[in-house]
VEXVOMI-429593 format. One line per 8 residues: number of its first residue (from 1); their letters; for each residue x, y negated, z negated of N, C-alpha, C. Coordinates in steps of 0.1 Angstrom, whole numbers, padded with zeros to 4 digits. Layout:
NUM) a) X,Y,Z,X,Y,Z,X,Y,Z; ...
//
This chain:
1) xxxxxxxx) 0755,-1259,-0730,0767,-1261,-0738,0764,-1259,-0753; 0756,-1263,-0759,0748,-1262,-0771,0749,-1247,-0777; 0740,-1241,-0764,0738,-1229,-0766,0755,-1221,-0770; 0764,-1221,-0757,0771,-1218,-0761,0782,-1215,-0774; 0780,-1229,-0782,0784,-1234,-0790,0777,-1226,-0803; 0764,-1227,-0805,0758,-1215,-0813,0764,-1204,-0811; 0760,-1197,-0800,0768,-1184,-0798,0777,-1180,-0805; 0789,-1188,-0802,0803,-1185,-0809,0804,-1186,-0823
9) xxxxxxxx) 0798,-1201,-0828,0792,-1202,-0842,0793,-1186,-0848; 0780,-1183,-0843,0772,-1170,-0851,0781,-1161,-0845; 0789,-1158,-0838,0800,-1145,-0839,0808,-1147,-0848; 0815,-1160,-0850,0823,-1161,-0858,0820,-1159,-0874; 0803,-1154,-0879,0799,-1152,-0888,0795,-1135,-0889; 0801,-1128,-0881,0801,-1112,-0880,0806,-1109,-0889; 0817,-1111,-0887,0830,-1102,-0895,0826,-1108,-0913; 0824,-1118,-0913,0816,-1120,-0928,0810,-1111,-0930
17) xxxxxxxx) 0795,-1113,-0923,0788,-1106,-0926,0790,-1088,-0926; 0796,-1086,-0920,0804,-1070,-0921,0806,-1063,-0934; 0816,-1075,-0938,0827,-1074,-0947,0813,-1076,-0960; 0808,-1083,-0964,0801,-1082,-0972,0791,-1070,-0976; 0782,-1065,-0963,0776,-1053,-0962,0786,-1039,-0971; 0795,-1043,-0961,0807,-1027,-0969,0812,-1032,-0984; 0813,-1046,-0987,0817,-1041,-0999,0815,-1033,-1013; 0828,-1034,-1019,0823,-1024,-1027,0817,-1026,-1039
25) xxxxxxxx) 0807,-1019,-1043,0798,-1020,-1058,0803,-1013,-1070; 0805,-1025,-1076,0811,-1018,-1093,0800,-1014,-1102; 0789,-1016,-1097,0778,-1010,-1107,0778,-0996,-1106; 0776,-0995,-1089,0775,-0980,-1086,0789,-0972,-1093; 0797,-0977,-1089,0813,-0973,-1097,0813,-0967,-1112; 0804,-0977,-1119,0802,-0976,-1135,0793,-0962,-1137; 0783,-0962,-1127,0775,-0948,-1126,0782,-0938,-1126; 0794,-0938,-1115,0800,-0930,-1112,0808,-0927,-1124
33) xxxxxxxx) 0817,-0931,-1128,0825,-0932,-1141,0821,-0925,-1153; 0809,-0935,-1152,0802,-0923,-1165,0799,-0911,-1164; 0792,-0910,-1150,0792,-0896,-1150,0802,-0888,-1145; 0810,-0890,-1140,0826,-0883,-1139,0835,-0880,-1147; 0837,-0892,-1152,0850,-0896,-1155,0848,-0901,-1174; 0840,-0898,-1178,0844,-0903,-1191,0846,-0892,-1201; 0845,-0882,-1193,0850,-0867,-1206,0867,-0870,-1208; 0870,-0873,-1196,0885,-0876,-1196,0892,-0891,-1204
41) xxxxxxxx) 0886,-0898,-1194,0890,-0915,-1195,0879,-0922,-1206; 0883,-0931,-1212,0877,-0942,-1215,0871,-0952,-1206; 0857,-0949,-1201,0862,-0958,-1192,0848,-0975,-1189; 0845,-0971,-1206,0838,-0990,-1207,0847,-0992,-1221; 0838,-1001,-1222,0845,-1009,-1239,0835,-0999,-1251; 0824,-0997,-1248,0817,-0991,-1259,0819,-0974,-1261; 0826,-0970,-1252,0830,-0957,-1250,0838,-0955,-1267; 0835,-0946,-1274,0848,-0946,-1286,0857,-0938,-1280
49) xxxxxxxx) 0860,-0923,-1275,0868,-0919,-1268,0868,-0914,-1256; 0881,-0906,-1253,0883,-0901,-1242,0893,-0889,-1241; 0898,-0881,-1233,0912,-0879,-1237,0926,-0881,-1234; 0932,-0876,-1249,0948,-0880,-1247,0951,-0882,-1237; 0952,-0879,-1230,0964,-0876,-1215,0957,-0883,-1208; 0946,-0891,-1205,0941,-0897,-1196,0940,-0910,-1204; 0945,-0921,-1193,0945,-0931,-1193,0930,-0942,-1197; 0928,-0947,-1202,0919,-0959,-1204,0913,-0964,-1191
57) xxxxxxxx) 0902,-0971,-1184,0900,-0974,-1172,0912,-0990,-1173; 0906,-0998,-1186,0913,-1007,-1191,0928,-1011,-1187; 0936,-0998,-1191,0949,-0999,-1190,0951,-0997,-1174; 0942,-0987,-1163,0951,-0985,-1151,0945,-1001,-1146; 0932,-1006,-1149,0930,-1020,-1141,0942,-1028,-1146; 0952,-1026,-1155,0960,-1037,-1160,0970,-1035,-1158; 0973,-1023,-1147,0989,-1023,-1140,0992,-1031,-1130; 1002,-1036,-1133,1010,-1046,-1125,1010,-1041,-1109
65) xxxxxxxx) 1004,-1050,-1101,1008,-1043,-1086,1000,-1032,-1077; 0987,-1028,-1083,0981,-1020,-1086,0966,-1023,-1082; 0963,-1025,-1070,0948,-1034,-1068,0939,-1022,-1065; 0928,-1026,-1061,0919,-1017,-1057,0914,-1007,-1045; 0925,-1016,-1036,0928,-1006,-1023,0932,-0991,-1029; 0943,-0995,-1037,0953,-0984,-1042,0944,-0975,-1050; 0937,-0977,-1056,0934,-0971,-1064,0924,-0961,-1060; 0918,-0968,-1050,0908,-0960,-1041,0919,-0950,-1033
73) xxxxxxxx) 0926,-0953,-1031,0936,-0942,-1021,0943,-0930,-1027; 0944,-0933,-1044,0947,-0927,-1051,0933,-0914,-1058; 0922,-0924,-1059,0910,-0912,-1059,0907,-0902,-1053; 0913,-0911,-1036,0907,-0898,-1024,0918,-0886,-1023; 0932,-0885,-1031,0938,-0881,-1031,0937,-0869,-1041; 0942,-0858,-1036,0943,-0848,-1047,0951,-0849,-1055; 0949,-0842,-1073,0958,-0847,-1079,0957,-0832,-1087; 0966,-0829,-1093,0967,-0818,-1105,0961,-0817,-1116
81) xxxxxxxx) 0963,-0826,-1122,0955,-0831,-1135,0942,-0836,-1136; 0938,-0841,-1123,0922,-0846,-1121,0914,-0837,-1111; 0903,-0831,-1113,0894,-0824,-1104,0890,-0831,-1091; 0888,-0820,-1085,0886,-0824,-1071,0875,-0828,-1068; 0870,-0843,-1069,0853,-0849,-1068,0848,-0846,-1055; 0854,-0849,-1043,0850,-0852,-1030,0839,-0862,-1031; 0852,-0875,-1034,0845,-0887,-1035,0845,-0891,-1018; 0829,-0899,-1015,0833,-0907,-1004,0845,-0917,-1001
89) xxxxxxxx) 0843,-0919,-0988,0851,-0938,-0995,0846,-0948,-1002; 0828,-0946,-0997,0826,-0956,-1003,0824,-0953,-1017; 0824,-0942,-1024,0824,-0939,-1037,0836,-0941,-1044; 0846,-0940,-1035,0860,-0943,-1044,0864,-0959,-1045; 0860,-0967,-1032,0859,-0978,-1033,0852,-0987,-1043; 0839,-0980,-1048,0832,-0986,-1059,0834,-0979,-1069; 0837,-0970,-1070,0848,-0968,-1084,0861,-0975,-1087; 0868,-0977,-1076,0876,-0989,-1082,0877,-0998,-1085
97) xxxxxxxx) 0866,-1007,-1075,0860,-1015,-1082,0854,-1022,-1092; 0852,-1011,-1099,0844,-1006,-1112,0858,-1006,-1120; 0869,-0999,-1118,0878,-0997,-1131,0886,-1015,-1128; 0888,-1018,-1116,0896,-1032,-1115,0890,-1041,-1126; 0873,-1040,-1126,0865,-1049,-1130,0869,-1047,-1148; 0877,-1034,-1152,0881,-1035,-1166,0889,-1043,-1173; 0893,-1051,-1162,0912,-1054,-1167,0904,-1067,-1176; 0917,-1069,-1187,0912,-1081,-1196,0923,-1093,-1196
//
């Protein structure tokens, strides 16, 4: 019975542990950013610019309604105005993570 009782215990500690493994890293994000994305975007605090027409990382982490799922969904997405990275997921996941991590 014991045994059993362990058992279930430590399954019920999978999906934690899963979920932790995949999550996403905003350092790596920050790597990525910089080297991507800052010809365009602003995308730390020490950055002095970026360009006009691109948004701040700052400002998109501070849209209303706008989490980090999205924004990952929005990276893997083609866009007109932004080059085509062929970000992984997990690279877009940690780049969002990375721009979420701007909001003030």
């Amino acid at each position: 019975m014991k045994r059993t009782i362990a058992a279930l215990l430590s399954l019920s500690f999978l999906p934690a542990l899963a979920t932790a493994a995949t999550a996403a890293d905003p350092q790596h994000g920050e790597t990525l950013a910089k080297r991507w994305c800052a010809t365009c975007h602003v995308v730390a605090a020490d950055q002095k610019r970026g360009s006009t027409t691109a948004p701040p990382f700052s400002e998109v982490a501070n849209r209303e309604g706008l989490d980090a799922g999205e924004i990952a969904l929005f990276l893997l997405s083609p866009h007109p105005r932004m080059p085509d990275m062929n970000l992984t997921r997990t690279e877009a996941a940690d780049l969002s993570a990375y721009i979420k991590s701007q909001a003030k």
